[in-house]
C-alpha positions as CSV (number, residue, x, y, z in Angstrom):
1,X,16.5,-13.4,18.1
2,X,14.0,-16.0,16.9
3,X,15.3,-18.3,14.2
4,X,11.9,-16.8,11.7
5,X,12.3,-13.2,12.7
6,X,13.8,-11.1,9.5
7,X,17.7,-10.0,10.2
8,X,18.3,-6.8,11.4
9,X,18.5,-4.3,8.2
10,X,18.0,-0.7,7.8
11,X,14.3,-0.9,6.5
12,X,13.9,0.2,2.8
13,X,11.3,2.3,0.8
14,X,9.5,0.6,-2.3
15,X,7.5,2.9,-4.5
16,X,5.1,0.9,-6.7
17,X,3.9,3.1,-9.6
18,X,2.4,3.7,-13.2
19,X,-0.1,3.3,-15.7
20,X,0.0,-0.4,-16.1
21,X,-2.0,-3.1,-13.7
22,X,0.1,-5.2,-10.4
23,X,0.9,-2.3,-8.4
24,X,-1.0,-3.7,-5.4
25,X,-0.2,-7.1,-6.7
26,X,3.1,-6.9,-6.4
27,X,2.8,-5.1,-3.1
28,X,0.9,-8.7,-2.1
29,X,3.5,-10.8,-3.3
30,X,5.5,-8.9,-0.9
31,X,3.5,-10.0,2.0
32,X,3.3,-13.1,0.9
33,X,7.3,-13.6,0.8
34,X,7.6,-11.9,4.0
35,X,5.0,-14.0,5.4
36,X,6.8,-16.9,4.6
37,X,9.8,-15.9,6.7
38,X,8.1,-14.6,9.9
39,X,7.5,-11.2,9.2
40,X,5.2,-8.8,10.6
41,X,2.9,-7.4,8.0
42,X,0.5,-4.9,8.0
43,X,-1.4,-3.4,4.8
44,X,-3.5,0.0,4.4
45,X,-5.8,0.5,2.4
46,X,-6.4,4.3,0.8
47,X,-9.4,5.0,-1.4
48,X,-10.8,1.3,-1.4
49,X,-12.5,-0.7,0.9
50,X,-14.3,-4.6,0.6
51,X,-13.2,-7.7,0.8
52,X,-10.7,-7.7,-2.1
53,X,-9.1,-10.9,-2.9
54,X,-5.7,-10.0,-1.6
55,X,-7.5,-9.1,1.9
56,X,-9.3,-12.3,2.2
57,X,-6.0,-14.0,1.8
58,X,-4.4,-11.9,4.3
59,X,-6.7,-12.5,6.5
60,X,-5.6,-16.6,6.6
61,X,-2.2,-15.3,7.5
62,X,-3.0,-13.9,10.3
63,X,-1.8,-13.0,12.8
64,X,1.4,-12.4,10.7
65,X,-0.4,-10.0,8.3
66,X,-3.3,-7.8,8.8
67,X,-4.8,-5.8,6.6
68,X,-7.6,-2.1,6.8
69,X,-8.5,-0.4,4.6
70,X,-10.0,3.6,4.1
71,X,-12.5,4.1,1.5
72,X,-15.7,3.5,0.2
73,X,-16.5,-0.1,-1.3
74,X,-15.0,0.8,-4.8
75,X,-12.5,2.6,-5.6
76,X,-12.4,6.5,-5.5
77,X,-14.0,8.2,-8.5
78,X,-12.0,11.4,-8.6
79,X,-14.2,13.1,-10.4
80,X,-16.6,12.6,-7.5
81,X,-14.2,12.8,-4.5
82,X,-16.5,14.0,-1.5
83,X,-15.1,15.3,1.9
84,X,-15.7,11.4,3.2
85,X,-12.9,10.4,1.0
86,X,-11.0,13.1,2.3
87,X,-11.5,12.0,6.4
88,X,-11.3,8.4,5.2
89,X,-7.2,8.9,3.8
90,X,-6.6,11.2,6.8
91,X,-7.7,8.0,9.0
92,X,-5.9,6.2,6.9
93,X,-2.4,8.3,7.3
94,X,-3.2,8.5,11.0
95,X,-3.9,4.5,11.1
96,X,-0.5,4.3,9.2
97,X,1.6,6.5,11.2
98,X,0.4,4.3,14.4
99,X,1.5,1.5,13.1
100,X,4.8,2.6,11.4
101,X,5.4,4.3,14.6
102,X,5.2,1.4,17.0
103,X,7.7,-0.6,15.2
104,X,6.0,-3.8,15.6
105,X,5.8,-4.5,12.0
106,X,8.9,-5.4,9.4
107,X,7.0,-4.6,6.3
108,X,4.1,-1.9,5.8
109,X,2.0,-1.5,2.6
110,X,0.5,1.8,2.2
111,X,-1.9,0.6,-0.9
112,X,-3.1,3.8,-3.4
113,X,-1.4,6.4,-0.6
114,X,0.5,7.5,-3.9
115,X,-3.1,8.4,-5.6
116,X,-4.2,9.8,-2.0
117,X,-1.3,12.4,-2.7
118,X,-1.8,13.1,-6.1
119,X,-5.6,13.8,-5.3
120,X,-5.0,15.7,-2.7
121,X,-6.9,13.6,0.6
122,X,-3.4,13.2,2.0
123,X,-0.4,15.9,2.1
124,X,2.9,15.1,0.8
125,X,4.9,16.5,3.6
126,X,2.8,14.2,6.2
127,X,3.3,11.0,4.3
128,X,7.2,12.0,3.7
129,X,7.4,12.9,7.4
130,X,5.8,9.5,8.7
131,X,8.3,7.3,6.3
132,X,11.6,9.7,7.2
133,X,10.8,9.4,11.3
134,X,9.8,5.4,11.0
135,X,12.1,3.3,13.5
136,X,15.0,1.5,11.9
137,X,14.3,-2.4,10.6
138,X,10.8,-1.1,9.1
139,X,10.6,-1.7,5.5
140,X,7.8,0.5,3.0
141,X,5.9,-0.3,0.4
142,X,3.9,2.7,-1.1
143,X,1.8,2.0,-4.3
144,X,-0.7,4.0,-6.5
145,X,-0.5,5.7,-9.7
146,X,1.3,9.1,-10.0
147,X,3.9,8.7,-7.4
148,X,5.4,12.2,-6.6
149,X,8.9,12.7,-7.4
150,X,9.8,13.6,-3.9
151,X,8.7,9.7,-3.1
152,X,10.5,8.5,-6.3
153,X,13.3,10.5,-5.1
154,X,12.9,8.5,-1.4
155,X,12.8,5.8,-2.3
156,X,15.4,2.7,-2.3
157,X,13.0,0.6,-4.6
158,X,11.2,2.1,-7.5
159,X,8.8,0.1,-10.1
160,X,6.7,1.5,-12.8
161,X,4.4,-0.8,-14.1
162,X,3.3,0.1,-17.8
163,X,0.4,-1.0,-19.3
164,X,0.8,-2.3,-22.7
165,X,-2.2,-4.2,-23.4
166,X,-5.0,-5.2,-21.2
167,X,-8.8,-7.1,-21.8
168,X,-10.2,-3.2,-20.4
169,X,-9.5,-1.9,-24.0
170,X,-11.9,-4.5,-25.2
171,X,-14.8,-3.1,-22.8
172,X,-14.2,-6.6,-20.6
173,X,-15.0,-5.3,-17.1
174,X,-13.0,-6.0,-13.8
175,X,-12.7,-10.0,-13.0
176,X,-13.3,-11.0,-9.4
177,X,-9.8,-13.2,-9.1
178,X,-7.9,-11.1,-11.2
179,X,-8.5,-7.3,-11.0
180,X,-10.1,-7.4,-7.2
């Protein structure tokens, strides 16, 4: 085994949830750490797509870390979902499934695939189906607001972030640097 490649270890699930902001933050920080020690990274996108900060920063780490994403340029209104946002998380799931499938990665971020659920783009039982049949060593990080039980329940790792104060209350918009 190659002195940087991560020891052999079951692979965990993380659920990153709640009202509060870092969900996908933290998810990055995750990459970043695993980064540092060799690990294979991949990160998917649901309901988003652009060149968000933590994407253009992936993208200097590759080929370690890669990230795609499914969505339309901002995020998912879903008051206004259409049936593209709908095919977008299903390519998503399927683009996920692939890669958790082929075992080449440690560490997997399904970014808003929690939200996907809740909204009802993706299906519970597929997203529970892809993480219970995914090849031993590969660790999963699912974020997004509303995490369903059955994924809290799943889950090794679970963090709710709660928001207690943030500059939105004051009507100050979303900061390139710090919200995207």
């Amino acid at each position: 085994m190659p002195e940087d490649s991560p020891p052999e270890f079951p692979g965990f699930v993380h659920v990153y949830t709640g009202d509060g902001k870092g969900k996908t933050t933290a998810a990055m920080g995750l990459v970043m750490r695993a980064a540092g020690r060799g690990w294979r990274t991949a990160v998917v996108h649901f309901l988003k797509a652009g060149a968000a900060g933590e994407d253009v920063a992936a993208a200097c780490l590759q080929p370690e870390v890669s990230a795609t994403s499914f969505g339309r340029v901002a995020m998912v209104d879903p008051s206004c979902l259409a049936p593209e946002d709908i095919a977008a998380a299903e390519d998503g799931l399927h683009f996920a499934e692939s890669i958790v499938r082929d075992g080449e990665h440690d560490l997997v971020i399904l970014d808003e695939i929690c939200l996907a659920v809740a909204w009802n783009l993706l299906k519970l039982d597929d997203v529970i189906a892809m993480i219970e049949t995914r090849p031993p060593g590969v660790e999963i990080v699912l974020t997004g607001r509303e995490a369903d039980r059955r994924l809290i329940e799943l889950a090794d790792y679970v963090t709710e972030m709660r928001c207690v104060k943030h500059p939105f209350d004051k009507g100050v918009e979303t900061r390139e640097g710090i919200e995207y």
